[in-house]
C-alpha positions as a Markdown table, in Angstrom:
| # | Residue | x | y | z |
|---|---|---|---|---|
| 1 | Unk | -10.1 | -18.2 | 13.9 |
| 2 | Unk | -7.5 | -20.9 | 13.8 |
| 3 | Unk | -4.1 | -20.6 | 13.8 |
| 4 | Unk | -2.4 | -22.6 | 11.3 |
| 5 | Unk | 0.5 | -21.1 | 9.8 |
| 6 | Unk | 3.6 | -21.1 | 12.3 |
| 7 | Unk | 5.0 | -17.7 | 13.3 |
| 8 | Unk | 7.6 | -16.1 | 11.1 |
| 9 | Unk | 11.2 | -15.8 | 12.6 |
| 10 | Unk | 12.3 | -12.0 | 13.4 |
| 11 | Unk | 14.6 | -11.7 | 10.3 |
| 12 | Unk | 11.4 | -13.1 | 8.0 |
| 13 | Unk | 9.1 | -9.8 | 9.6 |
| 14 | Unk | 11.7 | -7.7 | 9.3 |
| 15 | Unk | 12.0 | -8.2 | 5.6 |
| 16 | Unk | 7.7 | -8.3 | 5.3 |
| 17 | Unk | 7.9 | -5.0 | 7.2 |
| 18 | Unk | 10.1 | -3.6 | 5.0 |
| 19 | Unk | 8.7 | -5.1 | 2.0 |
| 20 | Unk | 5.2 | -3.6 | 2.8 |
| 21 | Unk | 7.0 | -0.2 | 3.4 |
| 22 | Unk | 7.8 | -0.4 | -0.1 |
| 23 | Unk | 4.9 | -1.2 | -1.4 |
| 24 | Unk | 2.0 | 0.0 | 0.3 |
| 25 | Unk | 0.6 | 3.6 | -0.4 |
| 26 | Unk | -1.4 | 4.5 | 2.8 |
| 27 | Unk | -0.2 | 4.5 | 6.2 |
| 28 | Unk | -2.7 | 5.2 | 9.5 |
| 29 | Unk | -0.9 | 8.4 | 11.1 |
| 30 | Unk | -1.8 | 8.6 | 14.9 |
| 31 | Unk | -0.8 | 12.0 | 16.7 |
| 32 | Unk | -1.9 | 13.7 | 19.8 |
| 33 | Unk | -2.2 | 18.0 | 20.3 |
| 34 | Unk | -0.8 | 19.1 | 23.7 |
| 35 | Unk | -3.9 | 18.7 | 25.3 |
| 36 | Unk | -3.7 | 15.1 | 24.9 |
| 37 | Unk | -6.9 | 15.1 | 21.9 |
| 38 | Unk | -5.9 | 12.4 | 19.8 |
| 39 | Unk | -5.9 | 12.0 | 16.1 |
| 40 | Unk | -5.6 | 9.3 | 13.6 |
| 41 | Unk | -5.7 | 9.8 | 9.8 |
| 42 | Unk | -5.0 | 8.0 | 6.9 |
| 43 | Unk | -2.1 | 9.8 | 4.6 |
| 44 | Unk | -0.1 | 8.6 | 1.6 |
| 45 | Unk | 3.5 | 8.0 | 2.0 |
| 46 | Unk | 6.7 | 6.7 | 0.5 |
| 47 | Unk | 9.6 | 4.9 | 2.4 |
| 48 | Unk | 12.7 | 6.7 | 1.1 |
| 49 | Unk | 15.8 | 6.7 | 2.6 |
| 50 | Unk | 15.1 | 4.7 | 5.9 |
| 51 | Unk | 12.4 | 7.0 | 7.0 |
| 52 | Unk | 8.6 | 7.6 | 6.5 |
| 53 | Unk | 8.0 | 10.7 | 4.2 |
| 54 | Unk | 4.3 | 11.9 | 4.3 |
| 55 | Unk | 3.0 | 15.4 | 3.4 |
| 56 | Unk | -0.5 | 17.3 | 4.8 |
| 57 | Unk | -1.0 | 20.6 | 5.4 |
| 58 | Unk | 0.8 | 22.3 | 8.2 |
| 59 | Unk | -2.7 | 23.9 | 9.1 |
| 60 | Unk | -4.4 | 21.0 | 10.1 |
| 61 | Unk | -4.8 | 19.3 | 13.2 |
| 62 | Unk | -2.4 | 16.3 | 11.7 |
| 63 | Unk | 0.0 | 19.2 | 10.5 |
| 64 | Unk | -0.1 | 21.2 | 13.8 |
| 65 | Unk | 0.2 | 18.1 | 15.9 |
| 66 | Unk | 3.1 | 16.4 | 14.0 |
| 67 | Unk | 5.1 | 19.6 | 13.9 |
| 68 | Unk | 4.5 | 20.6 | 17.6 |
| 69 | Unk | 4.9 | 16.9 | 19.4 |
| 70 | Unk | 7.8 | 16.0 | 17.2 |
| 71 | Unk | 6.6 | 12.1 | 17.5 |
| 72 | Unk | 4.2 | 9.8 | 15.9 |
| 73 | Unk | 2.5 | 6.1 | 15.5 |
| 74 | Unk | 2.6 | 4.6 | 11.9 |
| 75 | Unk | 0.1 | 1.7 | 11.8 |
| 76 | Unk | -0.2 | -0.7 | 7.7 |
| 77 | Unk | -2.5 | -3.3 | 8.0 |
| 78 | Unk | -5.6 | -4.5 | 9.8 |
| 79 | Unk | -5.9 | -6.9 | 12.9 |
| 80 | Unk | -4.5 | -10.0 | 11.3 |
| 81 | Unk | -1.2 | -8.5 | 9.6 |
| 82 | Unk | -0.4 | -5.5 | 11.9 |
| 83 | Unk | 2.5 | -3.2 | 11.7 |
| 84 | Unk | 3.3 | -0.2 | 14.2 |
| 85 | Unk | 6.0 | 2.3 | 13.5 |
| 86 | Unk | 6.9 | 4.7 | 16.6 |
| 87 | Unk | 9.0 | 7.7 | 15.3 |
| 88 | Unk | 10.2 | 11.3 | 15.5 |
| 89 | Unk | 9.1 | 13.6 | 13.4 |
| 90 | Unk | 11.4 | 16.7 | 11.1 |
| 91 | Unk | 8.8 | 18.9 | 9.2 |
| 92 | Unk | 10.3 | 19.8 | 5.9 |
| 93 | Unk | 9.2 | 22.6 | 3.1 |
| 94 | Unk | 8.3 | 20.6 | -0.2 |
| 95 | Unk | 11.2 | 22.4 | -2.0 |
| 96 | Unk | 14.0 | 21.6 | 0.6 |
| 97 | Unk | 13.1 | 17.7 | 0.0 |
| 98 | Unk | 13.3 | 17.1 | -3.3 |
| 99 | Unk | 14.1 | 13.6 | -3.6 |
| 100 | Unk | 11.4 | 12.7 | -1.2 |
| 101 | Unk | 9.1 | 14.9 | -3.0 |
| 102 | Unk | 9.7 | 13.5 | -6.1 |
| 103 | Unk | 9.5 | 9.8 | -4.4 |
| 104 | Unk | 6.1 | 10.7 | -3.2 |
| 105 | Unk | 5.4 | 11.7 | -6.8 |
| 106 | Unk | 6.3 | 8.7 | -8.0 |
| 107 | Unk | 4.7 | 6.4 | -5.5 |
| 108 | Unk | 1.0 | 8.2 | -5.7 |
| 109 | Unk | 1.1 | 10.4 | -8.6 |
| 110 | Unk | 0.6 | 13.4 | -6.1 |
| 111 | Unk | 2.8 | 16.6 | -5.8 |
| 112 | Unk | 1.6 | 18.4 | -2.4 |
| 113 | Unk | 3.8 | 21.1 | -3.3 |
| 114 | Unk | 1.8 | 22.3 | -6.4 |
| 115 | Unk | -1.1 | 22.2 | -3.8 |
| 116 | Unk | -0.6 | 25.4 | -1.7 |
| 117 | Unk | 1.8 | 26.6 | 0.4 |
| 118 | Unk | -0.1 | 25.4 | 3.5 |
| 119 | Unk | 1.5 | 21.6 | 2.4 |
| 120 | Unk | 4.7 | 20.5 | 4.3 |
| 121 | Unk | 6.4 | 17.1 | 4.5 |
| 122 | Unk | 7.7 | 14.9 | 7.3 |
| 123 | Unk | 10.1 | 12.6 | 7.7 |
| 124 | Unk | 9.0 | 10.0 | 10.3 |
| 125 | Unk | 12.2 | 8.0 | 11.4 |
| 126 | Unk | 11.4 | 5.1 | 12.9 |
| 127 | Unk | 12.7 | 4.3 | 16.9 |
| 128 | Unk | 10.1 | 1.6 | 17.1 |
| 129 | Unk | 8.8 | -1.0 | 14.9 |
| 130 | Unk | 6.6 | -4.0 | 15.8 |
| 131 | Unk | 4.8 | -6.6 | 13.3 |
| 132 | Unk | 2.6 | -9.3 | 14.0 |
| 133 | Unk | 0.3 | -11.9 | 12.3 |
| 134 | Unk | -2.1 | -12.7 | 15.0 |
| 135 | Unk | -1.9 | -13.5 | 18.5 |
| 136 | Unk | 0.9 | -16.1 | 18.2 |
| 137 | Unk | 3.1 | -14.6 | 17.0 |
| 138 | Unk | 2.7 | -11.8 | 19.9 |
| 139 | Unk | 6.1 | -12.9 | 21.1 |
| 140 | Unk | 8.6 | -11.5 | 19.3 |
| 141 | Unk | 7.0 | -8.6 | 17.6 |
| 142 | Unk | 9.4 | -6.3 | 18.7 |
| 143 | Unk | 11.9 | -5.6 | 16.1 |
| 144 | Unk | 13.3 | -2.5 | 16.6 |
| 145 | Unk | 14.2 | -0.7 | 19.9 |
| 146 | Unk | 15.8 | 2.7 | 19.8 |
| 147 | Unk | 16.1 | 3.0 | 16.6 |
| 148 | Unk | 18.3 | 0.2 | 16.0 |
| 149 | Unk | 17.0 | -3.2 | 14.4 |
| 150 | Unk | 16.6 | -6.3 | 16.8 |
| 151 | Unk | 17.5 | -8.7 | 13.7 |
């Protein structure tokens, strides 16, 4: 593949990262148990209020692992258009986030509460964010570092 297009500036990524945060549905969810097993899902999610809100059940291995470790990698895209999100992780019942629940709602047309009790939701915040469109534009990709924006 050639490279054509020149490499966005840091403020022009941090608006496409947020922009995609917006409208995207799905989000890869990568966790880890304590053994070190890894585990990477697809999920729904809506941004809302400066944080990633997702809901599974508590039950399974995403659930257990995102409750116990606390942290998480948020991946939107593919190879070409790539955007990681490190963050901690709250777990939340569906009825003490209703706002986010009702964002959810809204976003996918899904309401995990009316699905069982075994559903909870979690709020990713975000400590880590990096975006990239190809190898040249490698440099730069960091655009958050402990939690704070780098532009």
């Amino acid at each position: 593949m050639k490279i054509t297009n020149p490499a966005r500036s840091p403020e022009r990524r941090r608006h496409d990262v947020l922009a995609r945060l917006e409208r995207e549905t799905d989000v890869w969810v990568a966790t880890a148990d304590d053994d070190g097993l890894p585990c990477l899902v697809p999920l729904w999610f809506v941004w809302h209020a400066d944080a990633v809100w997702l809901s599974t059940r508590i039950t399974n291995p995403t659930g257990r692992n995102l409750r116990d470790g606390g942290r998480a990698r948020l991946a939107l895209g593919d190879t070409q258009d790539v955007v990681l999100l490190d963050g901690e992780v709250t777990v939340f019942a569906p009825a003490d986030v209703p706002e986010a629940a009702g964002a959810l709602r809204a976003k996918t047309g899904w309401d995990p509460g009316g699905d069982g009790p075994s559903y909870a939701f979690f709020r990713i915040r975000p400590y880590a964010v990096q975006a990239w469109h190809g190898t040249h534009e490698l440099r730069g990709r960091q655009l958050m570092r402990d939690g704070v924006w780098a532009v």
